[in-house]
C-alpha positions as CSV (number, residue, x, y, z in Angstrom):
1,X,27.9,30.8,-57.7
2,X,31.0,32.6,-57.0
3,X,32.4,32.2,-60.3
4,X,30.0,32.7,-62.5
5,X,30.0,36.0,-60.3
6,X,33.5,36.4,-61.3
7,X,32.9,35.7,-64.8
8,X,30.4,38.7,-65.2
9,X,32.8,40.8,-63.7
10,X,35.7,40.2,-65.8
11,X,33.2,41.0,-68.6
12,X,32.1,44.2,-67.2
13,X,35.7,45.0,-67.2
14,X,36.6,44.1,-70.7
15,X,33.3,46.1,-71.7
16,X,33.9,49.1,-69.6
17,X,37.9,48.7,-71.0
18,X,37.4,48.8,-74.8
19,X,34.4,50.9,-75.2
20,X,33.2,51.3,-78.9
21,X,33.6,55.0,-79.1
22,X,37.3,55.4,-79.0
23,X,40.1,57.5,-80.8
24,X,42.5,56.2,-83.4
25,X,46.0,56.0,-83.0
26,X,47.9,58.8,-85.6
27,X,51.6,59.3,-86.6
28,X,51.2,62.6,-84.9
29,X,48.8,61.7,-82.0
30,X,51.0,63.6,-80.2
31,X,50.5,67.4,-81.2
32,X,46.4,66.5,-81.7
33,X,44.0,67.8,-79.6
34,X,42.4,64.7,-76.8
35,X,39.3,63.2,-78.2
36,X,35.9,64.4,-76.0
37,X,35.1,62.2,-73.3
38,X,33.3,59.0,-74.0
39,X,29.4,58.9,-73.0
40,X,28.8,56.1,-70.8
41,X,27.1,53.2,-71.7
42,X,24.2,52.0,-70.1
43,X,24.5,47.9,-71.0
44,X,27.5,48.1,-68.6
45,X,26.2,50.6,-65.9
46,X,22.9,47.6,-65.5
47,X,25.4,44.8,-65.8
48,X,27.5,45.9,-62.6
49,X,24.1,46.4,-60.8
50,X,23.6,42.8,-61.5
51,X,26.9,41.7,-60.3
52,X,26.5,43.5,-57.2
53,X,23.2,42.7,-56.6
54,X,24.4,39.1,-57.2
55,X,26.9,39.2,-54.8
56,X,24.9,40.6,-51.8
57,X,23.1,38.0,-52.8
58,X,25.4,35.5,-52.3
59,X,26.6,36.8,-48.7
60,X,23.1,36.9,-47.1
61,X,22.9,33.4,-48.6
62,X,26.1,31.9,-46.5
63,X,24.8,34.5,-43.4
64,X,22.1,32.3,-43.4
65,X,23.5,29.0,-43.7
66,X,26.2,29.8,-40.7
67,X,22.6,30.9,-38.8
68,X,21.0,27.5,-39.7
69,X,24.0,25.3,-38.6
70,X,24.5,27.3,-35.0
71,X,21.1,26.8,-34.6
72,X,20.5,22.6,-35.6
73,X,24.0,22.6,-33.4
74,X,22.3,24.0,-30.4
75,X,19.7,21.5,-30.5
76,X,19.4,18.8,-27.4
77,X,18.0,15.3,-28.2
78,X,14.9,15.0,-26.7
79,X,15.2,13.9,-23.0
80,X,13.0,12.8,-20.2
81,X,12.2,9.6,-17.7
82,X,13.0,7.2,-20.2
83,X,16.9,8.2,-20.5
84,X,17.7,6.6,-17.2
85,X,15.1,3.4,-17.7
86,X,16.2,-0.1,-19.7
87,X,13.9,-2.6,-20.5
88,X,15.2,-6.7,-19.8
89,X,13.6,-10.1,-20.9
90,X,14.8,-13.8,-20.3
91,X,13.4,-16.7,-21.6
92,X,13.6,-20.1,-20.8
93,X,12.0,-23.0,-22.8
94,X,13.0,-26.4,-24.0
95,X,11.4,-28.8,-26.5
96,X,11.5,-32.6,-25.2
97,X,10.5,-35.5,-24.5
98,X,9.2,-37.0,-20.9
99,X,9.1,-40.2,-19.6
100,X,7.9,-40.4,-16.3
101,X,6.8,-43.7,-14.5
102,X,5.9,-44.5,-10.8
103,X,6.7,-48.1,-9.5
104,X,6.6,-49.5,-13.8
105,X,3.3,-47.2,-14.6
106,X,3.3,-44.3,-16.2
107,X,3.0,-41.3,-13.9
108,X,2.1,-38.4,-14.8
109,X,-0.2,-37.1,-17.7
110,X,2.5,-35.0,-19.6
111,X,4.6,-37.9,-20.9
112,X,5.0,-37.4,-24.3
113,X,6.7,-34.4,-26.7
114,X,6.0,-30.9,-26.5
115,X,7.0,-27.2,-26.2
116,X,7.2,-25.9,-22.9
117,X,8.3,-22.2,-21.7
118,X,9.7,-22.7,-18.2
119,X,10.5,-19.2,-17.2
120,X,9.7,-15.6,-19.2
121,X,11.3,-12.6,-17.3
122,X,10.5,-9.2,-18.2
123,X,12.5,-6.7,-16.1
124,X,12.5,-2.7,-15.7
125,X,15.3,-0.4,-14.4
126,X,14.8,3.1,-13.4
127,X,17.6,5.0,-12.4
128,X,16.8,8.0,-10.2
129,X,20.3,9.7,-9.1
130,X,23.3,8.5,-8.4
131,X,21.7,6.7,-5.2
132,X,18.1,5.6,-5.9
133,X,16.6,2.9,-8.6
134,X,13.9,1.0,-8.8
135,X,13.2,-2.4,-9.9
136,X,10.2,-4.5,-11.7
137,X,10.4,-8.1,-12.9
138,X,7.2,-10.0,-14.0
139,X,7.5,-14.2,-14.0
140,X,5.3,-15.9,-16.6
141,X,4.3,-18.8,-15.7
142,X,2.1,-21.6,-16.7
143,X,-0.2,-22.6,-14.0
144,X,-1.3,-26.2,-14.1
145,X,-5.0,-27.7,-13.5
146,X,-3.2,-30.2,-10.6
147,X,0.0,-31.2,-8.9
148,X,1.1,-32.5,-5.5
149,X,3.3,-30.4,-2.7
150,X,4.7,-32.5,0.2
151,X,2.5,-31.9,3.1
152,X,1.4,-33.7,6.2
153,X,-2.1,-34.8,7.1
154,X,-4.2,-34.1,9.8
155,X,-2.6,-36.1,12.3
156,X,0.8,-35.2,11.8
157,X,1.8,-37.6,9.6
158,X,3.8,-37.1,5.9
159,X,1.6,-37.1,3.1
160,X,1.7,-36.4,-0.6
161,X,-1.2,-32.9,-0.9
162,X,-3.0,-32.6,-4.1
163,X,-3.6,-29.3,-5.0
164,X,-5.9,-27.5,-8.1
165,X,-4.5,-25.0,-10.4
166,X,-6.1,-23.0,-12.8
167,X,-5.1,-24.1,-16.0
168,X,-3.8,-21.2,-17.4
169,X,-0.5,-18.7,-17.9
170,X,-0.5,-16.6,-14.2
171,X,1.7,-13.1,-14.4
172,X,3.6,-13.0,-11.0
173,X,5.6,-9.6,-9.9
174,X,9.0,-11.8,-9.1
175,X,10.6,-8.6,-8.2
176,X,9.9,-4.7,-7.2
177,X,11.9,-2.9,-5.2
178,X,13.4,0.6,-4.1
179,X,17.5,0.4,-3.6
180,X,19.1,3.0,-2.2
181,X,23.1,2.1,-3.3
182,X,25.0,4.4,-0.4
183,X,28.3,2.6,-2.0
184,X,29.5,-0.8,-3.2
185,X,30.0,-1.9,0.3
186,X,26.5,-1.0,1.1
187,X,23.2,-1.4,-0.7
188,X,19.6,-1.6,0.8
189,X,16.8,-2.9,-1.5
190,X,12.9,-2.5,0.3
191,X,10.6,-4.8,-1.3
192,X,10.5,-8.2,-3.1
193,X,14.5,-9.2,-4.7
194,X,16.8,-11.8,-5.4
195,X,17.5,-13.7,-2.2
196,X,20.7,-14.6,-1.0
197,X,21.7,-18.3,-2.1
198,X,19.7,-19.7,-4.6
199,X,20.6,-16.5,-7.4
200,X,24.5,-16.3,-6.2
201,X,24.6,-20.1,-7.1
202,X,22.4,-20.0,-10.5
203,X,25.7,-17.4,-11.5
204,X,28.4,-19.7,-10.6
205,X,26.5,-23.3,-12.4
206,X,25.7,-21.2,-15.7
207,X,22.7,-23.8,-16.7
208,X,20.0,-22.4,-15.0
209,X,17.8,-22.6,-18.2
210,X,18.5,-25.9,-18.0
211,X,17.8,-26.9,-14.3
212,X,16.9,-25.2,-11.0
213,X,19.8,-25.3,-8.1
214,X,19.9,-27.9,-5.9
215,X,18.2,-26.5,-3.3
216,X,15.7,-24.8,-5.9
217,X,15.1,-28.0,-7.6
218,X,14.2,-29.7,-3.8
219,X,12.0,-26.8,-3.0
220,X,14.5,-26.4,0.2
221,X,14.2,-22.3,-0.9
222,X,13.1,-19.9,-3.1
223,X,15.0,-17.7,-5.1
224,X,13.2,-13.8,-4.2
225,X,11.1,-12.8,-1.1
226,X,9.3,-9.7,0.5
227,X,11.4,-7.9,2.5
228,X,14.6,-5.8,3.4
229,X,17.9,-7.0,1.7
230,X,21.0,-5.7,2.4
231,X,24.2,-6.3,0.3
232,X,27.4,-5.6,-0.9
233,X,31.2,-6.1,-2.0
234,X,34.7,-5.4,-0.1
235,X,37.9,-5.1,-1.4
236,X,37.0,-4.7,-4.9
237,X,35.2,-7.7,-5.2
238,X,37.2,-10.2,-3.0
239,X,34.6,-10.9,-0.4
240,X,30.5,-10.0,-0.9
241,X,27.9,-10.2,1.5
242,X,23.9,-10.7,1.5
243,X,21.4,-10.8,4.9
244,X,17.6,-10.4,4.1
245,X,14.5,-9.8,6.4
246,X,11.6,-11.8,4.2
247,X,8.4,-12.8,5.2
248,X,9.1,-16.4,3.9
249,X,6.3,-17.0,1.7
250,X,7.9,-16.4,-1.5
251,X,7.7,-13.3,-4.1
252,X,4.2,-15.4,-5.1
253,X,2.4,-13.9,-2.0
254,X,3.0,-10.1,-1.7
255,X,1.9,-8.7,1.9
256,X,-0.3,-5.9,0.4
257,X,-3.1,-8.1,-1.2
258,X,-5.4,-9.3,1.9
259,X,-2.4,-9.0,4.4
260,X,-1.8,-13.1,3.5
261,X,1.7,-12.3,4.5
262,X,0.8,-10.9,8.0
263,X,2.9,-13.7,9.2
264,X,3.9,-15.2,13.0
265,X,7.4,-13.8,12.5
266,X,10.5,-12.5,10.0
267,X,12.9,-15.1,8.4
268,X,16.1,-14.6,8.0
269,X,18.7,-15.5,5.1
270,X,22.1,-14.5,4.7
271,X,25.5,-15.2,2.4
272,X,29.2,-14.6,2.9
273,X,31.1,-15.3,-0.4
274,X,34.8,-14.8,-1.2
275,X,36.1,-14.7,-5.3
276,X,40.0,-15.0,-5.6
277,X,40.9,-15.3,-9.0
278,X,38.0,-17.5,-9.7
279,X,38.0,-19.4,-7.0
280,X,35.3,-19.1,-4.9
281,X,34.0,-20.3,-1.2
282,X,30.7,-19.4,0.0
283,X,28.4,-19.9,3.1
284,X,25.2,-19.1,4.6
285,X,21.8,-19.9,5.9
286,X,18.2,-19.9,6.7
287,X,15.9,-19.7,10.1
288,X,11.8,-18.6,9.8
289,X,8.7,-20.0,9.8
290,X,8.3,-19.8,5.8
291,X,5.3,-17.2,5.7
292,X,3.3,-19.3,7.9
293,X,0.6,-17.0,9.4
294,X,-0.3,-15.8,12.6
295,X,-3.6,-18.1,13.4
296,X,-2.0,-21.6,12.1
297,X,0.2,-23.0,15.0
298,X,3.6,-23.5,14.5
299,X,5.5,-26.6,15.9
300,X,9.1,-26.1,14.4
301,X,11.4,-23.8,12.7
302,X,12.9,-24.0,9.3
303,X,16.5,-23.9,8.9
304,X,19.2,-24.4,6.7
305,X,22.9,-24.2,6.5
306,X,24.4,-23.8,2.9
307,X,28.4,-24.0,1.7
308,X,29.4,-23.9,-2.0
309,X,33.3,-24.0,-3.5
310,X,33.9,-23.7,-7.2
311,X,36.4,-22.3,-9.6
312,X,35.2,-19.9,-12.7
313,X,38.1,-19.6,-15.1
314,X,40.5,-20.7,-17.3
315,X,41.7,-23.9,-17.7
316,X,44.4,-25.0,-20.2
317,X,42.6,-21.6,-22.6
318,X,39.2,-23.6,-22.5
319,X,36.3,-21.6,-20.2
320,X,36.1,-24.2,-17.3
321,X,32.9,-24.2,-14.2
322,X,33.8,-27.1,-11.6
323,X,31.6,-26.3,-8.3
324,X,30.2,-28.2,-5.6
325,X,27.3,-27.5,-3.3
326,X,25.8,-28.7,0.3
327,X,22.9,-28.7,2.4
328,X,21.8,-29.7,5.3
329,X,18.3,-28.5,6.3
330,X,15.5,-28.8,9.1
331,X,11.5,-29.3,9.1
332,X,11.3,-27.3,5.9
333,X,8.3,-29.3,5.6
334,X,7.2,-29.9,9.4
335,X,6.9,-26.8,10.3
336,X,3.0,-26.9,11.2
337,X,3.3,-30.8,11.9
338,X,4.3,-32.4,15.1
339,X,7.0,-34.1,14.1
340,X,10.5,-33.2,12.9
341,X,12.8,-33.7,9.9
342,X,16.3,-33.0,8.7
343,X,17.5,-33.1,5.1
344,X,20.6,-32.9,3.3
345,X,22.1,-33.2,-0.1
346,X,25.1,-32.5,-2.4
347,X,25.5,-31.3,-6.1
348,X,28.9,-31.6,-8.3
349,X,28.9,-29.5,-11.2
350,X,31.1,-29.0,-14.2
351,X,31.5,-27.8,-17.6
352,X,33.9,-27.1,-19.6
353,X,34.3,-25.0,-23.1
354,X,35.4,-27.4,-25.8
355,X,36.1,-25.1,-29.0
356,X,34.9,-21.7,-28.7
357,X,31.1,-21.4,-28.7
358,X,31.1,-25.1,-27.4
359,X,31.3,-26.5,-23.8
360,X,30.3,-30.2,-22.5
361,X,28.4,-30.1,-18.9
362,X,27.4,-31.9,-16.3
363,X,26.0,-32.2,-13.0
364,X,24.6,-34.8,-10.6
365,X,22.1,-34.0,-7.2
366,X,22.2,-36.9,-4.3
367,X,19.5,-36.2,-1.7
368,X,18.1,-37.4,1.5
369,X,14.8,-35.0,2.1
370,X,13.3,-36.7,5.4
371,X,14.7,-37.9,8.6
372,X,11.4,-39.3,10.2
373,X,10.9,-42.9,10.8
374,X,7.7,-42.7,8.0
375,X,10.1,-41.5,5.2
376,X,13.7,-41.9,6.0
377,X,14.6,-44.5,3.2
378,X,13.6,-42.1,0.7
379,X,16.3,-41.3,-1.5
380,X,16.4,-38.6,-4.7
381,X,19.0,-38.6,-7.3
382,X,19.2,-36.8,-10.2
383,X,21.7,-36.0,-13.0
384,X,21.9,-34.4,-16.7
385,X,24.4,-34.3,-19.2
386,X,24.6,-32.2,-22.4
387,X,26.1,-30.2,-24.6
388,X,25.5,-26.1,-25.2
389,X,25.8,-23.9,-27.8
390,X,26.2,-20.3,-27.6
391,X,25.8,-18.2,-30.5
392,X,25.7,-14.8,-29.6
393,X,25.9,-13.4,-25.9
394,X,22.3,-13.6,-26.0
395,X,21.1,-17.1,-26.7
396,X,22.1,-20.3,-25.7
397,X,20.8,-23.9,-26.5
398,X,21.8,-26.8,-24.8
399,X,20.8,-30.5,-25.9
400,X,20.4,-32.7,-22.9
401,X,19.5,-35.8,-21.0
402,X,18.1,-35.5,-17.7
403,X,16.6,-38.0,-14.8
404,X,15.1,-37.5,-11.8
405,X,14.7,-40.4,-9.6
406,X,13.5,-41.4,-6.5
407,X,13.7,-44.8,-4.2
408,X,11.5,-45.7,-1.1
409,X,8.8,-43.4,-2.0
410,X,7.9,-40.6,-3.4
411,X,8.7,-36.8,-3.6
412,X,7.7,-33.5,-5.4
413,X,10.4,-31.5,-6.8
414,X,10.6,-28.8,-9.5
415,X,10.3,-32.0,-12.1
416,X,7.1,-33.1,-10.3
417,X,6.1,-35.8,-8.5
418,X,8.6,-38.3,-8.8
419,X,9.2,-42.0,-7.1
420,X,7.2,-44.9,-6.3
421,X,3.4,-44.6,-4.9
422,X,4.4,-45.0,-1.1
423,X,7.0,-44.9,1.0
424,X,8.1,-48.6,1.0
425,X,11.4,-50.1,0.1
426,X,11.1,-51.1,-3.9
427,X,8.8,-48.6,-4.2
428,X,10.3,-45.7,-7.1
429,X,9.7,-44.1,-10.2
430,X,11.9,-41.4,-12.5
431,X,11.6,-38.8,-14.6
432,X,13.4,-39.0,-18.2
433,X,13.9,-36.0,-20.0
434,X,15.4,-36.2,-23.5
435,X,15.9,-32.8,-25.5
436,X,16.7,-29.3,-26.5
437,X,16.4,-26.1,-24.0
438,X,17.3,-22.9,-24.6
439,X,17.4,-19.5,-23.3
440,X,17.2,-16.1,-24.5
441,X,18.2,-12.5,-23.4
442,X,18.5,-9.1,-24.2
């Protein structure tokens, strides 16, 4: 625009220059009188009116624009709640096949192939200030129309408990709590969270999607609880503490529904843990009553003692996880019954990154659940062995071969009920797994 602008100017000038009325030149211009005074023309009088008007034109024009671009350059994206919230999902699932026999007979009614979703994790983060947040996680979770616990019968002695599900997928609040982070030394969550072993432990194996933790996959704990959890790390990192208050029923029975969690009295569980350079040593423990309530009388108390060593790392420039892991545990199924029992168990682990994207693992759980005269030649081992793949930061797959054993009896772990029919020496049954699992995240 500017130059055409320019343009009609320089005409307006040529015009106004050589005028058509005009004198000629003489040989003796000199002694003639001056021509009279041109008249002016009134082409070029409206053509500079034009220009002009074009180019106030023009500056109102670029007022404008410089208006426009203070303006869109004051806006604010649009703000509110959601700019301190984040939305998290996990997934774990695994396509295989079972083989599951008792004492030569098949065992259980899902032998064959199938699809199965173990865990589905949706999480919600709400950040408040630079102190407060809140957390919700929901666990999906298929509920199935039996199984069997480890109980004891009405006279005190051990006995496999049948118990009915309802045959479909149950949406449990896993977490929901208020934290209040007063540094990284010292954090308070109020409400159900992650408790102190089983979750520290699922970080170091790196296969949870795969299998529970030992003491997860013996039902010798739980991995979140109602309650008060305080927690933190000193010394940038080099030692970190947990010690929670739960009512020891599990995040599956909330207090505020019916007050089922009114119980005789608080558990307690607690970590120490210390990370140098990868290695680390950790220790800790349980003591409660498991959520029993306050009208069922209680004969024992629950305990356990935990201790874990591993290295996270690098070894030879290949990702490496070796860990090893220890129980010993008390009437964590006796607590209502007469009689006592102690427990213990050990888990190896290791795997190790063999081209990038690419590791090898393996792991293998030796356990002796009961102490009692009725069930003390029981005896649980299990192992699996794979190989993962990890794609993107977000997905893994892992194909595997598990099995879950049991000699002298029988037992219900995470797998189901595995062994023999009775608690008898010769009497056993395992559990075969043969497959892909998998996991998920964002």
């Amino acid at each position: 625009m500017k130059k055409s602008i320019a343009l009609l100017a320089g005409v307006a000038a040529a015009a106004l220059t050589f005028a058509p009325v005009h004198a000629r030149a003489s040989n003796n211009s000199a002694s003639a009188p001056p021509p009279p005074a041109a008249a002016s023309d009134p082409r070029v009088d409206e053509l500079s009116q034009r220009v002009d008007a074009l180019e106030q034109e023009l500056q109102e024009s670029e007022m404008r624009q410089a208006a426009d671009h203070e303006k869109v350059d004051s806006w604010k994206p649009l703000s509110g709640w959601w700019d301190d919230t984040s939305i998290s999902g996990r997934m774990y699932y695994d396509i295989a096949s079972i083989e599951n026999k008792n004492n030569g007979s098949r065992g259980k009614n899902n032998n064959g192939v199938g699809f199965d979703i173990k865990r589905f994790y949706v999480g919600i983060d709400h950040k408040f200030d630079e102190i407060f947040s809140a957390n919700i996680t929901t666990d999906f979770l298929y509920d199935s129309p039996t199984g069997t616990t480890n109980a004891v019968d009405a006279t005190g002695n051990p006995a496999t408990l049948t118990v009915s599900g309802s045959n479909a997928t149950q949406i449990y609040i896993k977490k929901a709590y208020l934290q209040a982070k007063l540094s990284d030394a010292f954090i308070i969550r109020l409400g159900s969270a992650d408790l102190p072993w089983i979750p520290y432990v699922e970080d170091v194996y790196g296969y949870r999607y795969v299998e529970n933790t030992l003491i997860d996959r013996v039902k010798f704990g739980t991995s979140a609880d109602w309650g008060v959890h305080v927690l933190g790390k000193l010394y940038d990192g080099l030692i970190a503490y947990q010690f929670s208050a739960i009512n020891g029923g599990g995040y599956k029975k909330p207090g505020f529904i019916g007050m089922v969690n009114h119980t005789k009295r608080i558990d307690f569980e607690g970590r120490v843990s210390l990370n140098y350079q990868g290695f680390q040593l950790a220790v800790g423990g349980y003591d409660g009553a498991l959520g029993v309530t306050g009208a069922t009388l209680t004969n024992h108390t629950a305990t356990r003692v935990d201790a874990l060593g591993a290295y996270t790392g690098k070894l030879a420039d290949h990702d490496v996880r070796l860990g090893f892991e220890y129980f010993t545990a008390s009437n964590f199924t006796q607590v209502t019954s007469p009689t006592s029992s102690h427990g213990w168990g050990y888990g190896p682990f290791a795997s190790i990154e063999i081209v990038p994207e690419w590791a090898l693992f393996g792991r293998f759980d030796h356990v002796k659940p009961y102490s009692d005269a009725a069930r003390n030649t029981f005896t649980n081992d299990y192992y699996n062995v794979g190989v993962s793949w990890s794609p993107a930061k977000i997905v893994d797959f892992a194909l595997v071969y598990k099995h879950d054993a049991g000699y002298a009896g029988v037992f219900s772990d995470q797998n189901g009920t595995i062994g023999g029919t009775a608690f008898a020496p010769g009497n056993g049954g395992a559990d075969n797994e043969i497959g892909l699992w998998g996991q998920f995240r964002w």
